[in-house]
N, C-alpha and C positions, 0 to 999 in steps of 0.2 A: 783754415785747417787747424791753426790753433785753438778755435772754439769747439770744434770737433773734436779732437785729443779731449780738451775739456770734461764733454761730455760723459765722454765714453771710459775717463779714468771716475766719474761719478758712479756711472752705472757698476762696474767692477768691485769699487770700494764698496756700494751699499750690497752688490751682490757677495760680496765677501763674508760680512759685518753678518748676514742673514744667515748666511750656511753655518758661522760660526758661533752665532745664537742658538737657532735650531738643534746643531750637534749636541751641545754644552748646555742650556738653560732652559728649555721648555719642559716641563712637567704638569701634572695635575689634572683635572677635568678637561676635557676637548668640550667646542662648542657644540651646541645642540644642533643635528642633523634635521634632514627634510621630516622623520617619521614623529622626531622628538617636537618642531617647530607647530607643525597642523594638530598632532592628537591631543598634546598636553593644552591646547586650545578651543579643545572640544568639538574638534571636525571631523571628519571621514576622511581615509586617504586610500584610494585604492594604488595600485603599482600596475605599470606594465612594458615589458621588453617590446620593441619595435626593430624590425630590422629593414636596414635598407636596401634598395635595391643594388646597391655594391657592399656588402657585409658587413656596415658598421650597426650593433647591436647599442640602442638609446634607451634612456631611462623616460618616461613618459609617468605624469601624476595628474591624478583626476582627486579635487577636493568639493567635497558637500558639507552641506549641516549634518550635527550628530543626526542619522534616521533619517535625513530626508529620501525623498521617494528620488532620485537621477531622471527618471523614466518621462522623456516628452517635453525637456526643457532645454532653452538657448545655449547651445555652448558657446562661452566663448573660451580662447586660448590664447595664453598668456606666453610671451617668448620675451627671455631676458639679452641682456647685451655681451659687450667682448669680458672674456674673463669670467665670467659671470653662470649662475643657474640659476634654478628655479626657486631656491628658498630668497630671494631675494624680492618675492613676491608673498612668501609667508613672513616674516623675522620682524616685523616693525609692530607686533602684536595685536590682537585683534580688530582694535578703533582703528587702524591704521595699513594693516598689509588689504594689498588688492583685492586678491584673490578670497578674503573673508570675506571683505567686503559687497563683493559680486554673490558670493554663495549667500550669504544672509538675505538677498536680494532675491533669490531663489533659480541661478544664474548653474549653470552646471559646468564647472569652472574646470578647463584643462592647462598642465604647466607642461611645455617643453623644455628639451636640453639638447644642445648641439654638442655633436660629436666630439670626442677629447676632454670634457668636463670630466667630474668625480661620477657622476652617474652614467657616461654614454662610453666609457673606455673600456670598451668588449670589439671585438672583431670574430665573424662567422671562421675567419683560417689568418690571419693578422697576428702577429704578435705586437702587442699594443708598445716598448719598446724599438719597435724596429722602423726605420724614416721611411718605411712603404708606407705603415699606419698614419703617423704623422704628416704626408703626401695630401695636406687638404688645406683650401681658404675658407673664406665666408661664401665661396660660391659653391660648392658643396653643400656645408651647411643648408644654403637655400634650394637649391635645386634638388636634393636630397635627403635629406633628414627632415625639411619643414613637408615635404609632399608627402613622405612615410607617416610622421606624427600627425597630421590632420586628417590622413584617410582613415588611422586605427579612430583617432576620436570618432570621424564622423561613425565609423561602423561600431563601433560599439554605444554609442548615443542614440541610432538606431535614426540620424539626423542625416541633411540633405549638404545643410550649410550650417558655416559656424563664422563666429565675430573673431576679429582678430585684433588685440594689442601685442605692440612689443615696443622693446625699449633698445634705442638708441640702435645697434647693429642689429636689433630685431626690424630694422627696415630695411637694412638693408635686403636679409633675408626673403623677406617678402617681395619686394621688387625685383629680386634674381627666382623667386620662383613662379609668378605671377609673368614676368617675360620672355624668360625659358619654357614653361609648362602653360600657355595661357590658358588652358583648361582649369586649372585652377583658380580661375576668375569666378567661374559658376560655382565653387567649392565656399568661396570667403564673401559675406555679405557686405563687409566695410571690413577695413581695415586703420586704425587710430592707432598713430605712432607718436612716441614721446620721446622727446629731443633728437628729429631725424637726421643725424650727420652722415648725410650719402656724401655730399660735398666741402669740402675739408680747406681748401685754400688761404680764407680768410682766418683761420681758427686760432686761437689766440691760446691753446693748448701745447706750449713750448718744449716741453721734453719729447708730447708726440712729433709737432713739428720736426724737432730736431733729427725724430728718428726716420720721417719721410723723406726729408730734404736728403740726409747722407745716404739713406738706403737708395733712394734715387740716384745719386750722384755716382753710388760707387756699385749699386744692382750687386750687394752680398749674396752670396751663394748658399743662402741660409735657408732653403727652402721647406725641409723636409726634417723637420726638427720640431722639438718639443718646446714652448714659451713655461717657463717660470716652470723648474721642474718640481720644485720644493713648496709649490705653490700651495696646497693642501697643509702642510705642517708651518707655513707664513701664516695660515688662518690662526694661530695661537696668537701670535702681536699682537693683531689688533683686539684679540677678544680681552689683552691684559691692557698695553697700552692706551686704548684708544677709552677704557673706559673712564667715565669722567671723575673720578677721583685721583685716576692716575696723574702721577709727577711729570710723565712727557705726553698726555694728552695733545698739550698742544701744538706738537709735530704734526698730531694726527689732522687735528682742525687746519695746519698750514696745506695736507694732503688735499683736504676738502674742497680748501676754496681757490685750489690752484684749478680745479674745474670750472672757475666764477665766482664773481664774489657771491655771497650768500646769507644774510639773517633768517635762514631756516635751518642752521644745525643742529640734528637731534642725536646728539653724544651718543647715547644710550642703542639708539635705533644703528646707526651707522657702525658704531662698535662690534655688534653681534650679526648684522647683515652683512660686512666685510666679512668676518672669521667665518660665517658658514657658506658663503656664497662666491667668494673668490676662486677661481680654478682658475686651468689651464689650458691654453688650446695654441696651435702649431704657430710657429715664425710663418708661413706662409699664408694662415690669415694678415700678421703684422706686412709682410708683403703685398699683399693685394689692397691693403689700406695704404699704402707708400705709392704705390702706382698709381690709385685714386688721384692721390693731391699731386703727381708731378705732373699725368698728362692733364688735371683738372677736368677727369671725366668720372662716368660713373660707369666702370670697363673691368677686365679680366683678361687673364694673358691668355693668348692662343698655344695651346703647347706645340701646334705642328709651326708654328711660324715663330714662334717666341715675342707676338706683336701683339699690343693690346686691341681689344673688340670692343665695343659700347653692348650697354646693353638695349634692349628696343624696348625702350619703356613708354611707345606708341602703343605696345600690344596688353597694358596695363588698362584694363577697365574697371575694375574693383572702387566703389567708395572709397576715397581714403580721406582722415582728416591730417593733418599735418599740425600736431602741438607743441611750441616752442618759444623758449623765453630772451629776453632782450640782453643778458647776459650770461647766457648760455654759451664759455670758452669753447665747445667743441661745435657745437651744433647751433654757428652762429645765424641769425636772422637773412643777414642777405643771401646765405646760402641756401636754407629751407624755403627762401623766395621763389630764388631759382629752382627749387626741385619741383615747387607746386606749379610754376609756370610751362614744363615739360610733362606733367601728369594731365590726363584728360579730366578726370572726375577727383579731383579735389580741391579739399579746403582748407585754409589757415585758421588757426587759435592759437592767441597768444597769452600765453598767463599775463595775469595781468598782479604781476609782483617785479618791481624792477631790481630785486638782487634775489633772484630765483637762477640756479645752475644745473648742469648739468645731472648732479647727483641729490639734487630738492625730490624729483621724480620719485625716486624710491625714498629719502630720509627725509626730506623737508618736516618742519615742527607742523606745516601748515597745507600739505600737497590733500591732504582730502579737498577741503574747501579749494584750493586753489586748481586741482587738477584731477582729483579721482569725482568727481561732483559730475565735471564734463564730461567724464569719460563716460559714467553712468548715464547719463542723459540723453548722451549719444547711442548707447545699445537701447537706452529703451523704444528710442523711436524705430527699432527694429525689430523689438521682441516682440513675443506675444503674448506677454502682460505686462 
């Protein structure tokens, strides 16, 4: 109990410290957004509203070459993690964000965003304030908004199937909607995820930890609430702090490799992919990840029983690769063992960098060669070029 008080008098203080910054200190330039990230880069960004089959209205981004023709090429669709949107697959500059990378390739690259981010907080009759709107996990997310944003891609690509990466709760996703909708099996030709933490037990990520174990312990009634409301104007921090001349920098790098340890930090990249890419999304995603690591299932609560379900990830047929590294605090090894050893049709890869983490995936100095290389490799044996 006493470590728990602990805890939770950290979490207040630093939530304090932030709203008190916020109020009082932040001024000047805001970081560069999704439109500012692709164009001033020399790419294409078209937009588009998606709504889902329960009225959450999402931001969906389709990126090309300057002029290239869209018309008859692989999509694949890119889906980021907790917290998290889609510029976190543009922000790390052209040599280096994914999503360039693919399109240079002549790949017809689409980015999703899950409900409650900066781009998908619209509701058809919702007032986005009120804990009906906020009434969602990551199984929404999946079941939801990943089935809405893949049908607009496929129909507007004029395509059958499309490839699918995502990052970290971007598997989750997929696996809640490929188990729930199996029809969407015939929809996604492979699926490659990058550090899959469905399974959480082992995890050597301690403030989460800590928020599982209590939330288990004590089942808060936090269900229907908003995560980090000030989350959008926090993007300032790190775009001043975290940059590498800054004086408290190295707060930020202690952020970093509390995900693992790590010799791929790229100051510069992670500075401005945090500030544009951090949001928000409900306590009851943070709930449905707490349930995860206590029954050590990969489940969702029943609302008519208030008992948790598994998911039947028998009904999973999709390719998938499973990519993950040996020091990877969240999305540790024996865990994504486990998860490939329950999937029918996949496979393991393991970077092969032993101080590569969690958060290497998007900022590593060295994740082309170490992991966007594979990834490529991987779509091409499916494209058709």
């Amino acid at each position: 109990m006493k470590t728990s008080r602990h805890f939770l008098l950290w979490v207040l203080v630093c939530a304090g410290l932030c709203q008190y910054y916020i109020s009082y200190h932040l001024d000047g330039e805001p970081p560069p957004n999704m439109k500012d990230l692709v164009e001033m880069n020399g790419y294409s960004l078209e937009t588009y509203d998606v709504e889902t089959d329960d009225g959450y209205i999402l931001g969906l981004y389709r990126v090309g070459s300057k002029g290239a023709d869209l018309n008859n090429r692989t999509v694949v669709f890119l889906q980021h993690g907790l917290c998290a949107a889609s510029e976190i697959f543009v922000s790390t500059g052209i040599e280096r964000s994914l999503a360039f990378l693919l399109a240079d390739r002549g790949y017809d690259v689409w980015l999703g965003n899950n409900r409650g981010n900066q781009h998908s907080r619209r509701h058809r009759t919702l007032d986005i304030d009120s804990s009906e709107y906020w009434d969602f996990s990551y199984h929404e997310m999946g079941h939801h908004d990943l089935s809405a944003m893949i049908d607009k891609a496929l129909t507007v690509s004029g395509q059958e199937k499309l490839e699918y990466v995502g990052h970290s709760l971007g598997t989750h996703t997929l696996l809640v909607l490929l188990s729930t909708r199996p029809e969407y099996n015939q929809k996604i030709s492979q699926g490659i995820t990058l550090a899959p933490a469905v399974y959480s037990r082992q995890n050597k990520f301690y403030y989460g930890s800590y928020f599982a174990l209590y939330y288990a312990k004590w089942r808060v009634k936090l269900w229907h609430s908003n995560w980090l409301p000030y989350v959008e104007k926090l993007g300032k921090l790190p775009f001043k702090f975290c940059s590498p001349d800054h004086p408290l920098s190295y707060f930020c790098y202690l952020v970093y490799i509390s995900f693992g340890p790590s010799n791929q930090v790229h100051e510069t990249a992670f500075a401005t992919t945090l500030s544009t890419a951090l949001t928000s999304t409900s306590l009851k995603t943070f709930a449905q990840l707490a349930l995860n690591y206590d029954v050590d299932k990969f489940v969702r609560m029943d609302p008519d029983t208030n008992q948790p379900i598994a998911y039947d990830l028998s009904l999973v047929n999709t390719p998938i690769t499973l990519i993950y590294s040996d020091n990877d605090y969240i999305a540790r090894p024996q865990n994504v063992i486990r998860l490939n050893s329950e999937l029918a049709n996949s496979t393991l890869y393991n970077v092969p960098c032993e101080h590569f983490n969690h958060l290497d995936y998007l900022f590593g100095k060295n994740v082309v060669d170490l992991v966007y290389k594979k990834v490529i490799h991987l779509l091409q044996g499916n494209s058709k070029y």
